[in-house]
gemmi code that builds the backbone of each chain (N, CA, C; Angstrom):
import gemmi

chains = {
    "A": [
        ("UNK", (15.760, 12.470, -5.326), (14.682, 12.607, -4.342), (13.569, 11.612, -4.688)),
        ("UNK", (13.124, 10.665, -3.938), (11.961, 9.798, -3.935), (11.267, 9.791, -2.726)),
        ("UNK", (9.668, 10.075, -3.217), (8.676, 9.728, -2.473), (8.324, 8.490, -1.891)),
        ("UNK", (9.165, 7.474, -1.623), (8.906, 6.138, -1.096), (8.661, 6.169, 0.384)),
        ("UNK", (9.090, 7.204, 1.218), (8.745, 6.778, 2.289), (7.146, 7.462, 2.617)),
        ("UNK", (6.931, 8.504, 1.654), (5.569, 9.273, 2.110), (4.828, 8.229, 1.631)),
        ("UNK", (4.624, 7.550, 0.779), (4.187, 6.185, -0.091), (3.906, 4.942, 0.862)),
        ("UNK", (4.909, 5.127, 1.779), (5.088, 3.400, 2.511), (3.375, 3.095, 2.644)),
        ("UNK", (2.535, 3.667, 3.552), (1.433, 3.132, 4.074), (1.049, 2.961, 3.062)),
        ("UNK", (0.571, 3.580, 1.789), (0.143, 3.322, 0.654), (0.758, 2.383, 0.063)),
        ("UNK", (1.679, 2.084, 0.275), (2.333, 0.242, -0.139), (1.463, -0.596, 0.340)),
        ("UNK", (1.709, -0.962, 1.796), (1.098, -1.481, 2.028), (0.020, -1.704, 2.330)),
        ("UNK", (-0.946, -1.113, 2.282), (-2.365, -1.161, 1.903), (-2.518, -2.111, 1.098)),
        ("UNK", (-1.862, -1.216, -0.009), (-1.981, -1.985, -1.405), (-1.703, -3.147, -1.483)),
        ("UNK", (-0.609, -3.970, -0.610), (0.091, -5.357, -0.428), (-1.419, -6.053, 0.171)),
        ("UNK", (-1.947, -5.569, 0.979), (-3.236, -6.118, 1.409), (-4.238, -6.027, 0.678)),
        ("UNK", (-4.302, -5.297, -0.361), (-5.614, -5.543, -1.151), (-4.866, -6.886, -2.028)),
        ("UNK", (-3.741, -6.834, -2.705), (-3.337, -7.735, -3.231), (-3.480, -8.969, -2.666)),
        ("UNK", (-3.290, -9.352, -1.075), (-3.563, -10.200, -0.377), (-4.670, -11.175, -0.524)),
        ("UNK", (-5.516, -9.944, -0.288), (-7.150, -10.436, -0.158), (-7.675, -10.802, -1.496)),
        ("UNK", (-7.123, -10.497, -2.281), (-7.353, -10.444, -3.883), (-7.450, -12.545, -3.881)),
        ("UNK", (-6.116, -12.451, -3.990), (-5.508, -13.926, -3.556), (-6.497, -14.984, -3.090)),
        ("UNK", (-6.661, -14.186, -1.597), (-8.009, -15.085, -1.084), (-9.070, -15.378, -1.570)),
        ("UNK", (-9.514, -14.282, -2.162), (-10.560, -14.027, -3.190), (-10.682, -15.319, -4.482)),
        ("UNK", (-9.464, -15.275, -4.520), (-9.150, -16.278, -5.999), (-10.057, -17.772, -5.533)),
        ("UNK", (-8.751, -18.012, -4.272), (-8.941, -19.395, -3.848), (-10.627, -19.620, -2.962)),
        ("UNK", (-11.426, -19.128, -2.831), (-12.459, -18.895, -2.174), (-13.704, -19.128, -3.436)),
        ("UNK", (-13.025, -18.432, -4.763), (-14.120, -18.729, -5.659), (-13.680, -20.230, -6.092)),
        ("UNK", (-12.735, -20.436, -5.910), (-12.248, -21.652, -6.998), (-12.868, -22.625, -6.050)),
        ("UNK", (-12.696, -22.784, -4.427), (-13.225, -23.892, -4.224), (-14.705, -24.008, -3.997)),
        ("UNK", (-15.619, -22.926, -4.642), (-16.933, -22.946, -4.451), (-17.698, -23.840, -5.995)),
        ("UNK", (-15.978, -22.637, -6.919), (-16.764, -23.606, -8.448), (-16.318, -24.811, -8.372)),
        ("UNK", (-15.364, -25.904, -7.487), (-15.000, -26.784, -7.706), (-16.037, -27.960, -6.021)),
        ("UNK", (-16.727, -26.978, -5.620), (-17.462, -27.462, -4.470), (-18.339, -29.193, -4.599)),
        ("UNK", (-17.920, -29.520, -6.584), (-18.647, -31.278, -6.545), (-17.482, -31.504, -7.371)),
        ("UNK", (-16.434, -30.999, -7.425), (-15.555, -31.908, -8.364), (-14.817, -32.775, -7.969)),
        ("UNK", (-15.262, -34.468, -8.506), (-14.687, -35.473, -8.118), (-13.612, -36.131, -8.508)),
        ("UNK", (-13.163, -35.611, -9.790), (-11.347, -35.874, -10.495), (-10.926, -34.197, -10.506)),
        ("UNK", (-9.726, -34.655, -10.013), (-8.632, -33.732, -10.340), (-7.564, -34.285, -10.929)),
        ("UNK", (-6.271, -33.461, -12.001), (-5.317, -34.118, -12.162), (-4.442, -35.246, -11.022)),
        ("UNK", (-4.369, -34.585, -9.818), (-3.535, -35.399, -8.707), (-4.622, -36.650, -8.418)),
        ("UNK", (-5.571, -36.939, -8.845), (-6.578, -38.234, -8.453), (-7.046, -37.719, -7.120)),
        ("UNK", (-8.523, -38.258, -6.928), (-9.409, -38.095, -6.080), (-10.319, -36.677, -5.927)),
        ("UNK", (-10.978, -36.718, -5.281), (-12.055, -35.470, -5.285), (-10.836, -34.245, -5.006)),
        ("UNK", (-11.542, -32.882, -5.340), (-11.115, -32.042, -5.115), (-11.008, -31.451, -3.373)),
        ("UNK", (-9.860, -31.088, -3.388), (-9.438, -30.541, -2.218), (-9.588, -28.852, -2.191)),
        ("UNK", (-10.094, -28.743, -0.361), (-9.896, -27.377, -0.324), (-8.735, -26.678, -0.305)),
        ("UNK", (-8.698, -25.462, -0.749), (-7.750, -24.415, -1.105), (-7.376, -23.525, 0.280)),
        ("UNK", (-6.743, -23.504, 0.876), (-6.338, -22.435, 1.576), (-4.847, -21.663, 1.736)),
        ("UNK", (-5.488, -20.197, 2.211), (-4.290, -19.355, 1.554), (-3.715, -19.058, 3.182)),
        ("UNK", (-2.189, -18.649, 3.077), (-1.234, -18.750, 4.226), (-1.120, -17.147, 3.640)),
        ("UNK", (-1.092, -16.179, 4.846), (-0.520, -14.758, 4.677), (0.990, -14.527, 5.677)),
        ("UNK", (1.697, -13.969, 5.342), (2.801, -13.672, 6.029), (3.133, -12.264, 5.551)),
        ("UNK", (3.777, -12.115, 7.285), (3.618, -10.224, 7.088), (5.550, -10.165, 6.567)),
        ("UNK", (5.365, -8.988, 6.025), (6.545, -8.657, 5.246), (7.348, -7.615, 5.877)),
        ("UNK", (8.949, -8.168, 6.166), (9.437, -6.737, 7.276), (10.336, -5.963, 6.285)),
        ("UNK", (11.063, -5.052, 6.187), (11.673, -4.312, 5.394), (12.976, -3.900, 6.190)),
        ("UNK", (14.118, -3.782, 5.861), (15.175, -3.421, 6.955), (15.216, -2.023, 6.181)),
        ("UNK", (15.463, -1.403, 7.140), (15.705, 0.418, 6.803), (16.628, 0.889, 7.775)),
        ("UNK", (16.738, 2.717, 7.719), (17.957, 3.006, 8.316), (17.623, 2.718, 10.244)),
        ("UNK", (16.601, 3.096, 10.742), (15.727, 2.759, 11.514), (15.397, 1.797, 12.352)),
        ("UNK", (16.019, 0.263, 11.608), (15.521, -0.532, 11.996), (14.583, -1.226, 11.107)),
        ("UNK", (14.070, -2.847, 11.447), (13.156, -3.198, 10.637), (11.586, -2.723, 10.850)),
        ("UNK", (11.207, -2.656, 9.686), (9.680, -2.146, 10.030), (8.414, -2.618, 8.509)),
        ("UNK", (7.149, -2.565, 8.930), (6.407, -3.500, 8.553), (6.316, -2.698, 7.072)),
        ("UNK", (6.484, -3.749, 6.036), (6.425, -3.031, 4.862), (5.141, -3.927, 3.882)),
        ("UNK", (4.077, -4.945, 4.981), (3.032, -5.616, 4.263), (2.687, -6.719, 4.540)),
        ("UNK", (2.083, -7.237, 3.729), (1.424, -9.098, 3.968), (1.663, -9.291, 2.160)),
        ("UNK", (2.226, -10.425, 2.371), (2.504, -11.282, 1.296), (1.533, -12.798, 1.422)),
        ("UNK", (1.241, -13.469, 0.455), (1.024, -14.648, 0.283), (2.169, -15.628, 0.519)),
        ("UNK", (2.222, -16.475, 1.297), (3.130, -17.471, 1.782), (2.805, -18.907, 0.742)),
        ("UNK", (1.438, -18.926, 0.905), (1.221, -20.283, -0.058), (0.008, -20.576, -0.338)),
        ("UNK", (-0.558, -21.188, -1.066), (-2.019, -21.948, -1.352), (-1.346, -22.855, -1.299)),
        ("UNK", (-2.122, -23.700, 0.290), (-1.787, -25.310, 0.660), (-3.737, -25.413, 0.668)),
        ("UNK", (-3.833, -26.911, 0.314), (-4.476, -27.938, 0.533), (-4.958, -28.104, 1.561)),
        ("UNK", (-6.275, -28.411, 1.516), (-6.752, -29.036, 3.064), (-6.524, -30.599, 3.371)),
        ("UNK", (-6.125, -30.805, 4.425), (-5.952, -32.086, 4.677), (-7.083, -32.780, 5.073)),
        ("UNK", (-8.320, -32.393, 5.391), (-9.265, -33.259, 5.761), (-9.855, -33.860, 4.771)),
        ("UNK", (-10.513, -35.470, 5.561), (-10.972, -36.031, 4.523), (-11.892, -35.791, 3.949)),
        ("UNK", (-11.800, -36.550, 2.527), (-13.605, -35.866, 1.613), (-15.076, -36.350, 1.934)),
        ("UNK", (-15.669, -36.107, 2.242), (-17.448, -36.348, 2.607), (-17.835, -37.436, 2.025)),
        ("UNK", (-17.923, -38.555, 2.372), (-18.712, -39.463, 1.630), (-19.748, -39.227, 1.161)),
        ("UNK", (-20.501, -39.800, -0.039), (-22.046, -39.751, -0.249), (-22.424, -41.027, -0.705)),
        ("UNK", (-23.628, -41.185, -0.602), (-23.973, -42.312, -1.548), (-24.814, -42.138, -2.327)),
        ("UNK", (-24.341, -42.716, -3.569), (-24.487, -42.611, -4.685), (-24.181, -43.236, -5.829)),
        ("UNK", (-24.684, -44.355, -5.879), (-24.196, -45.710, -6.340), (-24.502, -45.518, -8.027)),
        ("UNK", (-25.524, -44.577, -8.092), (-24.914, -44.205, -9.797), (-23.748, -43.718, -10.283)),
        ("UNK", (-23.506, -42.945, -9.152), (-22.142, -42.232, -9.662), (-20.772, -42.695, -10.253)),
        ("UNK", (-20.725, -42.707, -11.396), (-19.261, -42.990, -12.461), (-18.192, -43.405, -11.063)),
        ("UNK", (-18.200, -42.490, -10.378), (-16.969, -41.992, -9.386), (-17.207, -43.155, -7.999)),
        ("UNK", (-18.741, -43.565, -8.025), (-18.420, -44.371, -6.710), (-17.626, -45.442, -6.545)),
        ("UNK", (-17.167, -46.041, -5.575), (-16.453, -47.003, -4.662), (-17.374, -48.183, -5.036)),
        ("UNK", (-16.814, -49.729, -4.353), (-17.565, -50.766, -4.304), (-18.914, -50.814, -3.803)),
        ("UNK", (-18.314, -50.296, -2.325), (-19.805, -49.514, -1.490), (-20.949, -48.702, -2.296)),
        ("UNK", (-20.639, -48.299, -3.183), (-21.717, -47.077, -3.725), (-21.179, -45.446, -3.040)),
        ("UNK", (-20.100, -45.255, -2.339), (-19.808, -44.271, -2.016), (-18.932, -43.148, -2.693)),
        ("UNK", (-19.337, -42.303, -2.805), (-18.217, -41.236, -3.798), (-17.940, -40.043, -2.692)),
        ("UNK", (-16.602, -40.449, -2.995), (-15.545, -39.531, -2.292), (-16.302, -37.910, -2.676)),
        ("UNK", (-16.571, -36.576, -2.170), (-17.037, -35.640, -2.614), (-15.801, -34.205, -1.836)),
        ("UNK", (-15.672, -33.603, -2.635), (-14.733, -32.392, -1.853), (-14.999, -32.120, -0.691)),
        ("UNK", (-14.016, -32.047, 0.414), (-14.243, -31.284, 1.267), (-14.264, -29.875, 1.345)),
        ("UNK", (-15.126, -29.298, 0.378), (-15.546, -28.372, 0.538), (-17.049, -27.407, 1.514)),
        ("UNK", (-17.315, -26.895, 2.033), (-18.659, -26.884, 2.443), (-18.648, -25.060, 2.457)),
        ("UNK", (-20.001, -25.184, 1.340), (-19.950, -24.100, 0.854), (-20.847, -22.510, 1.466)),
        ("UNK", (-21.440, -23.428, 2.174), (-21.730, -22.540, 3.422), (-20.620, -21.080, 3.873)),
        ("UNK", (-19.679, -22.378, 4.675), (-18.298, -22.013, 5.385), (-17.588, -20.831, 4.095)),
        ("UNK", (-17.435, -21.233, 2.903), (-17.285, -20.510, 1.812), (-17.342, -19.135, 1.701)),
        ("UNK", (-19.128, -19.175, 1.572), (-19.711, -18.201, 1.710), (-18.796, -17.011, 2.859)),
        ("UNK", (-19.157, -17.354, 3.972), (-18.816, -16.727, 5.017), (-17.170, -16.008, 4.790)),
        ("UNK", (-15.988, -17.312, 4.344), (-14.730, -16.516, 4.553), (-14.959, -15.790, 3.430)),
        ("UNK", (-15.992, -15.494, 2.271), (-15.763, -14.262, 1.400), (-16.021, -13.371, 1.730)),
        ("UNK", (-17.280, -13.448, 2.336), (-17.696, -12.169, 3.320), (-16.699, -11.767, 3.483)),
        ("UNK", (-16.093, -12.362, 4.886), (-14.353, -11.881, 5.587), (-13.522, -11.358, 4.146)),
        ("UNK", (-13.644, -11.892, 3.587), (-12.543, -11.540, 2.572), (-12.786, -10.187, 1.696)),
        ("UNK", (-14.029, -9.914, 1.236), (-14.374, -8.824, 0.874), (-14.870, -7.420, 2.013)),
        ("UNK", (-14.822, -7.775, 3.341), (-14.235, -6.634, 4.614), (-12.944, -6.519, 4.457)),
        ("UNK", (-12.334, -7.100, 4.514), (-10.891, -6.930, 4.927), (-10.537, -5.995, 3.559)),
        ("UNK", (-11.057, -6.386, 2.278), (-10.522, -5.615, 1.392), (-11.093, -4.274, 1.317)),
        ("UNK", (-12.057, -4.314, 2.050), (-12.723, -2.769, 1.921), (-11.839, -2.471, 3.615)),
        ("UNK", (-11.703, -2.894, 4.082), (-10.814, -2.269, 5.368), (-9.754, -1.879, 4.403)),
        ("UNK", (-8.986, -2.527, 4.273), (-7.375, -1.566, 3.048), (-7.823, -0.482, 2.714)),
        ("UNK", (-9.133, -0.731, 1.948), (-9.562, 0.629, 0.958), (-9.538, 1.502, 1.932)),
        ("UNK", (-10.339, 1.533, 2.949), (-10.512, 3.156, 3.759), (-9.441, 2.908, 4.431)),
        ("UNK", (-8.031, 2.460, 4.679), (-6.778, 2.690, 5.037), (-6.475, 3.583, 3.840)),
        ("UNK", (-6.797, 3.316, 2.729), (-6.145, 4.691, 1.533), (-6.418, 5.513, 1.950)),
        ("UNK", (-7.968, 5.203, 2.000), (-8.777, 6.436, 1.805), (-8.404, 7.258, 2.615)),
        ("UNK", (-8.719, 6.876, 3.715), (-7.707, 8.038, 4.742), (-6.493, 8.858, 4.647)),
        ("UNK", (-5.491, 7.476, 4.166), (-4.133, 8.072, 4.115), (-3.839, 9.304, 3.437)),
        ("UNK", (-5.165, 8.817, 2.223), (-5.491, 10.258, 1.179), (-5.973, 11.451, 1.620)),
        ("UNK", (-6.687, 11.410, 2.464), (-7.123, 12.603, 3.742), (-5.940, 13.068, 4.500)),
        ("UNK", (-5.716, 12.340, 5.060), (-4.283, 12.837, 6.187), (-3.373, 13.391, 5.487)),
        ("UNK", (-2.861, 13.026, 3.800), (-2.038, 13.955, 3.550), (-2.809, 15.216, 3.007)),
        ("UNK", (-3.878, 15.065, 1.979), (-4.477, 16.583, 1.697), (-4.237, 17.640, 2.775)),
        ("UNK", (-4.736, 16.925, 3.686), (-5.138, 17.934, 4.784), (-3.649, 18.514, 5.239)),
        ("UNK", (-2.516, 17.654, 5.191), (-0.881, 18.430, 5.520), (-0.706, 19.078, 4.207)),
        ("UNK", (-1.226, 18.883, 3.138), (-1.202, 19.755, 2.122), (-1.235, 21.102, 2.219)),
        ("UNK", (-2.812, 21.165, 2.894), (-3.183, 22.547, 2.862), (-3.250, 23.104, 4.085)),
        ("UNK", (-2.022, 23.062, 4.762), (-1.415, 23.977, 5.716), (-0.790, 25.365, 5.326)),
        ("UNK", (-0.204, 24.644, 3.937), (0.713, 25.936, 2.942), (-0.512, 26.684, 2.323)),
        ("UNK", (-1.620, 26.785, 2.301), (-2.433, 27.555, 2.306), (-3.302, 28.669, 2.470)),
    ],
    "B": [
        ("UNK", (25.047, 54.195, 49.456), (23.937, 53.203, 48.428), (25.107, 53.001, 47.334)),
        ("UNK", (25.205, 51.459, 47.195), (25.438, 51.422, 46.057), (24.800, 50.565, 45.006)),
        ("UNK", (25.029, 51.162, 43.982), (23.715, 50.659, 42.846), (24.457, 49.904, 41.691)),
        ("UNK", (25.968, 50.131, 41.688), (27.050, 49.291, 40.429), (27.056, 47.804, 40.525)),
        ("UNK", (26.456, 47.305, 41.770), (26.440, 45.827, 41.593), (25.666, 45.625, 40.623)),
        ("UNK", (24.223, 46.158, 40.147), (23.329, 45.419, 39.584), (24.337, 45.117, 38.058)),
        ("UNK", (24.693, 46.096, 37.408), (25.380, 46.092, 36.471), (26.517, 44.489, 35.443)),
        ("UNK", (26.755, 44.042, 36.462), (27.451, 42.846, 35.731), (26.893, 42.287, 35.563)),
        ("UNK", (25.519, 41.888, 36.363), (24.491, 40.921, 35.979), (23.868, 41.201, 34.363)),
        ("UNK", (24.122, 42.343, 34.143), (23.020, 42.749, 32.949), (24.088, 42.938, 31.362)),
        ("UNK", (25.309, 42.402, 31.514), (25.980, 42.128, 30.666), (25.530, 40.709, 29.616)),
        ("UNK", (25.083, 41.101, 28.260), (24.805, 40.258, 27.122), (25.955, 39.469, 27.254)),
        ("UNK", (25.422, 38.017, 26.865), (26.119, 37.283, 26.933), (27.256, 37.080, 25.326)),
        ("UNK", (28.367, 36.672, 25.233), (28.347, 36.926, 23.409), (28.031, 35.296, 22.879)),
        ("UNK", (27.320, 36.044, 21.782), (26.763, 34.838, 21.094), (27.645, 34.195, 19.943)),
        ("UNK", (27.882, 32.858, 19.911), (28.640, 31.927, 19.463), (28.572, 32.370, 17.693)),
        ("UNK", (29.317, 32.745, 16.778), (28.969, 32.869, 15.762), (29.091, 31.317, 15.058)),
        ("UNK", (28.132, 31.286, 14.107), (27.763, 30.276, 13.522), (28.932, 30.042, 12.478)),
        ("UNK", (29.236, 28.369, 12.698), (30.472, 28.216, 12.114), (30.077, 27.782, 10.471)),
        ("UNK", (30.320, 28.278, 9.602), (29.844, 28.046, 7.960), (29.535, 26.088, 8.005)),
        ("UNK", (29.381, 25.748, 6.929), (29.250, 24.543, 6.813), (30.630, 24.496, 5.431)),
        ("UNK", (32.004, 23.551, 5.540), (33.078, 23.534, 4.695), (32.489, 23.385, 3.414)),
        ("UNK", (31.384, 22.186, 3.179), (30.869, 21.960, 1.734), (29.637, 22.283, 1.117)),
        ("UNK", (28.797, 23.104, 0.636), (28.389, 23.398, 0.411), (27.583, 22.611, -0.155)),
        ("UNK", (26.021, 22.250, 0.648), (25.344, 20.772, 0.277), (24.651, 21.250, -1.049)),
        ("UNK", (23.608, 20.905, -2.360), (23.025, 21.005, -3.092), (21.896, 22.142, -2.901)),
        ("UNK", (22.539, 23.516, -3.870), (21.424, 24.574, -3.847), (19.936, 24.148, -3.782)),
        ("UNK", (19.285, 25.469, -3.893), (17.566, 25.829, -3.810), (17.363, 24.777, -5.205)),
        ("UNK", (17.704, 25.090, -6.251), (17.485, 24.777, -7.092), (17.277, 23.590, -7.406)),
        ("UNK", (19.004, 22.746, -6.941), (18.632, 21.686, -7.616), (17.599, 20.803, -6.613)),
        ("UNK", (17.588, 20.827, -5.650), (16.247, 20.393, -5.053), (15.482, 20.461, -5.556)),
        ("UNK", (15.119, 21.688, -5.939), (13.999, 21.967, -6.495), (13.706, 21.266, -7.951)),
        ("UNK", (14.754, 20.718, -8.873), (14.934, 20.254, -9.762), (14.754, 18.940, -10.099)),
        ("UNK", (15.154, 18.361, -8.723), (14.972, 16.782, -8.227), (13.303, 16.508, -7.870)),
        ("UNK", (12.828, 17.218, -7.228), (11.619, 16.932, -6.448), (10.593, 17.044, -7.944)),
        ("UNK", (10.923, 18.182, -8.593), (9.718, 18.051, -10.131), (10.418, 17.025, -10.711)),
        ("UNK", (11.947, 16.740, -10.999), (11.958, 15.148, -11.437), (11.564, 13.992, -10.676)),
        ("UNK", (11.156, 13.784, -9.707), (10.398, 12.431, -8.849), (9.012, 13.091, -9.184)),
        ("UNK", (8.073, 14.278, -9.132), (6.451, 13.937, -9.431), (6.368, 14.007, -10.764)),
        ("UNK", (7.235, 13.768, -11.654), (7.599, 13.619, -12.830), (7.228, 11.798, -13.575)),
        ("UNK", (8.343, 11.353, -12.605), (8.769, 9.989, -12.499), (7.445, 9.307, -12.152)),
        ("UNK", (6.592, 10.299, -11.235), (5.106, 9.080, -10.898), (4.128, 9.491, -11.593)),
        ("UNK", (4.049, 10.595, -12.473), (3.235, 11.007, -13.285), (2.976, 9.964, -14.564)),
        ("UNK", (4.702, 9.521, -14.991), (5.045, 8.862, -16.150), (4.529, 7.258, -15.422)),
        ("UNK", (5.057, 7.362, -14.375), (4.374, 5.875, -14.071), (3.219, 5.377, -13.678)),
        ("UNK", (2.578, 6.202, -13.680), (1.084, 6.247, -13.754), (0.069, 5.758, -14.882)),
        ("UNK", (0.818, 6.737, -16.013), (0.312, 6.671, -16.894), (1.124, 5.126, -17.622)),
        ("UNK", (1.818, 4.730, -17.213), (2.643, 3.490, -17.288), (1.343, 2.403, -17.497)),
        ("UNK", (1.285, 2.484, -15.607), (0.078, 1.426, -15.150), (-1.284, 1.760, -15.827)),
        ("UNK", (-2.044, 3.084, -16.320), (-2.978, 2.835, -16.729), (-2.854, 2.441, -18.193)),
        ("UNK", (-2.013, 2.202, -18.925), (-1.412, 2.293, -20.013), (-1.601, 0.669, -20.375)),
        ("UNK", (-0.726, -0.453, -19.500), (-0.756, -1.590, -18.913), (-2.226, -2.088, -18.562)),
        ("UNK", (-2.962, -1.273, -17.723), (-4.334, -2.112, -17.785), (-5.305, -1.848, -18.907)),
        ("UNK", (-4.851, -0.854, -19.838), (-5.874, -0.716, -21.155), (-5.677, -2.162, -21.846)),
        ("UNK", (-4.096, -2.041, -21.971), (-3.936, -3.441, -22.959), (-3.701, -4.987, -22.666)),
        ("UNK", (-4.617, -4.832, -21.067), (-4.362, -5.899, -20.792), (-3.392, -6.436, -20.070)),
        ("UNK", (-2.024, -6.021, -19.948), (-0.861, -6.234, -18.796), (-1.353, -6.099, -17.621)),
        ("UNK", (-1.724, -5.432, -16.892), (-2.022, -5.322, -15.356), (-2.343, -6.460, -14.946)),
        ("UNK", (-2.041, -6.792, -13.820), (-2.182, -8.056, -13.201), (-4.014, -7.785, -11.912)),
        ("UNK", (-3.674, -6.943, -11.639), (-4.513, -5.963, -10.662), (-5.153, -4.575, -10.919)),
        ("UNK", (-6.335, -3.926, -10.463), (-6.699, -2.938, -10.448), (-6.543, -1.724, -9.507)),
        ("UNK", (-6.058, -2.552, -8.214), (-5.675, -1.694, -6.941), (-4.411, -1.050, -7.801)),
        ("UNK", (-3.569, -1.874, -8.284), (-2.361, -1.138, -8.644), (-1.852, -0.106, -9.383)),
        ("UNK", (-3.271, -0.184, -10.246), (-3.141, 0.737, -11.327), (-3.469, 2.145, -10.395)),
        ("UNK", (-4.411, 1.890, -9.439), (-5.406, 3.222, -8.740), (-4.305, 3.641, -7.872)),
        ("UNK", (-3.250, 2.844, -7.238), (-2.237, 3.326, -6.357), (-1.907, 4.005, -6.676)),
        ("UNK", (-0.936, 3.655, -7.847), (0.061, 4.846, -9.212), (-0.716, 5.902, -8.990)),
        ("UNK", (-1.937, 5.905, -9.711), (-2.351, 7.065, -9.745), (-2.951, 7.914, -8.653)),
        ("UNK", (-3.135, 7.168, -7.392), (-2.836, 8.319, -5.976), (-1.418, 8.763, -5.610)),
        ("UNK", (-0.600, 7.953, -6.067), (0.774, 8.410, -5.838), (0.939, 9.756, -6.522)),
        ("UNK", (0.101, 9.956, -7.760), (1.406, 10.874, -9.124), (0.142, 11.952, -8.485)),
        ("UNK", (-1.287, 11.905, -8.043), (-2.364, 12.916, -7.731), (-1.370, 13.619, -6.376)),
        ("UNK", (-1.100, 12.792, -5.304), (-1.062, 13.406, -4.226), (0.378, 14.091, -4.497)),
        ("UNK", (1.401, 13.558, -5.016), (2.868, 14.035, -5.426), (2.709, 15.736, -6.732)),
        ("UNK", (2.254, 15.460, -7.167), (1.353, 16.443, -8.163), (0.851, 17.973, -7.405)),
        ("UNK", (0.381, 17.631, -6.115), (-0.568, 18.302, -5.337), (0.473, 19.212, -4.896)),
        ("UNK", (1.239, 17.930, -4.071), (2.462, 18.577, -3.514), (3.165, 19.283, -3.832)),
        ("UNK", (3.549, 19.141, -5.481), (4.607, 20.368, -6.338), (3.622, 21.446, -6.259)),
        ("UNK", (2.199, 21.651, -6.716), (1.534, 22.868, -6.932), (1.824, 23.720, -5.795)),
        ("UNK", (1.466, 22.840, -4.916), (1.463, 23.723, -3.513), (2.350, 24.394, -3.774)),
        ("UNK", (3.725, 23.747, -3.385), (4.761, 24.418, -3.542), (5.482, 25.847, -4.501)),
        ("UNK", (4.860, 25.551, -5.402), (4.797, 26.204, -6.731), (4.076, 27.551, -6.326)),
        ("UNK", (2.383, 27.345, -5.844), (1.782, 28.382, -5.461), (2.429, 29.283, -4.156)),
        ("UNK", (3.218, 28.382, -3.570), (3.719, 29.298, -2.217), (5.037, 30.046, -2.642)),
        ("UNK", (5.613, 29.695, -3.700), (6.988, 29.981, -4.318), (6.210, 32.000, -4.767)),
        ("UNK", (5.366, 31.539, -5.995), (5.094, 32.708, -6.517), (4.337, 33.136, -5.663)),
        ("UNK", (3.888, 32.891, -4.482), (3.173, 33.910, -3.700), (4.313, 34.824, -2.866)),
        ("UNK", (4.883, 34.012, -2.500), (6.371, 34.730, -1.474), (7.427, 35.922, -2.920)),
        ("UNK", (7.141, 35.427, -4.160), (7.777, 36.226, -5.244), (7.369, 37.780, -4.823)),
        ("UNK", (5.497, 37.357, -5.580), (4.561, 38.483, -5.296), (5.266, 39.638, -4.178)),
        ("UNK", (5.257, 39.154, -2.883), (5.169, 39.857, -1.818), (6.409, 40.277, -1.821)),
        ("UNK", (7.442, 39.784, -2.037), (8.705, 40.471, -3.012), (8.937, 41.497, -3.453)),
        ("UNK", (8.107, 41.691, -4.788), (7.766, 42.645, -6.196), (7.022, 43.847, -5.303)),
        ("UNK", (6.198, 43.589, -4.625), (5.358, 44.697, -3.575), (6.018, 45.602, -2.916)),
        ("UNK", (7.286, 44.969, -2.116), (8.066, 45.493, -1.235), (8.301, 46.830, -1.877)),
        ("UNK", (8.202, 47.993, -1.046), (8.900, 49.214, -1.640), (9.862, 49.404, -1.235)),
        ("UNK", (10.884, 49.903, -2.468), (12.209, 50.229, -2.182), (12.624, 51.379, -1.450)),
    ],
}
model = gemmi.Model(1)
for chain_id, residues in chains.items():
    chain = gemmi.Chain(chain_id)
    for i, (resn, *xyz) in enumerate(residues, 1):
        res = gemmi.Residue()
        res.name, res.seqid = resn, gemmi.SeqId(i, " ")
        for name, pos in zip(("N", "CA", "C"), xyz):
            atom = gemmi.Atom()
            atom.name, atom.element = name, gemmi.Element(name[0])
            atom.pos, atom.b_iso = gemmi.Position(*pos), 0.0
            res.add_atom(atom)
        chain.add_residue(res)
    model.add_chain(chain)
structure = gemmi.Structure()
structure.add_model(model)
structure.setup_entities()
């Protein structure tokens, strides 16, 4: 006898806090890396973005949603911000240094998003934790 | 007057007796045996995951807190059960013979 299916929503919840966790990662990293002008791969640092993909499960039933997984941390393709800055170690002939396309503003904001969404999961527990107490104490 | 018509109408119908089942699926018991071995199984794995994030293994904190809504609410569930078992005993033992 296993509790996996009374569990499922509580899986995935949990697959989504893990999610957002993720995001979380890549959201701080490109804020601490928001002036870094070498990276191992050469050139300024690139933004980080995370790909979610939902996760299906085959059961007796049919398939059905068993979460969100991380698909990938890809790279931003846009180009990096010029500045000028003709002291800079890092500038060009011009005096220009390549600078991350990062803008940390924008940053800001998807953490916001990112820390809702993870408190959205949470009161998906939280609930789920309600809805069963409460079938609990029917036998009551 | 006649009154014998009403009569056939008011004939019980016979009721189908219930045909046994040939194999005899898994008693009260061992159900009952299985289900405290699974809130068993999440109790131990609970204490698994908090076990894991004392020393550092855990990868996550949601995960550890899952486990342990899993083995709380599974936990809940045996008591219940447990309390409705010896309550239905009780009312049992009461019965006069």
């Amino acid at each position: 006898m296993s509790f996996d299916s009374v569990f499922s929503s509580l899986n995935v919840s949990g697959s989504g806090l893990g999610a957002e966790q993720v995001r979380m990662k890549a959201i701080a990293e490109n804020i601490a890396n928001a002036n870094t002008t070498r990276t191992p791969e050469g050139g300024p640092y690139r933004r980080q973005r995370v790909i979610f993909a939902s996760v299906l499960k085959d059961t007796m039933t049919g398939r059905s949603a068993a979460g969100v997984r991380v698909a990938g941390v890809l790279r931003s393709t846009e180009p990096p911000i010029k500045v000028f800055d003709p002291d800079h170690p890092d500038a060009d002939k011009t005096g220009y240094v390549a600078m991350p396309n990062v803008s940390v503003p924008n940053e800001m904001i998807d953490m916001i998003a990112a820390a809702r969404s993870y408190e959205a999961n949470l009161s998906a527990i939280r609930n789920f934790k309600t809805m069963v107490s409460k079938a609990l104490s029917i036998l009551r | 007057m006649e009154i014998g018509r009403i009569a056939p109408t008011l004939t019980p119908k016979t009721i189908a007796t219930p045909v046994p089942a040939q194999t005899p699926g898994p008693g009260f018991g061992d159900v009952l045996v299985s289900a405290v071995d699974a809130v068993n199984d999440k109790q131990l794995a609970a204490q698994q995951a908090v076990l894991d994030f004392a020393t550092g293994k855990a990868e996550n904190v949601h995960d550890v807190m899952l486990a342990e809504v899993e083995a709380d609410i599974s936990f809940k569930m045996l008591s219940q059960t447990r309390n409705k078992l010896v309550e239905a005993y009780k009312e049992i033992m009461r019965m006069d013979v």
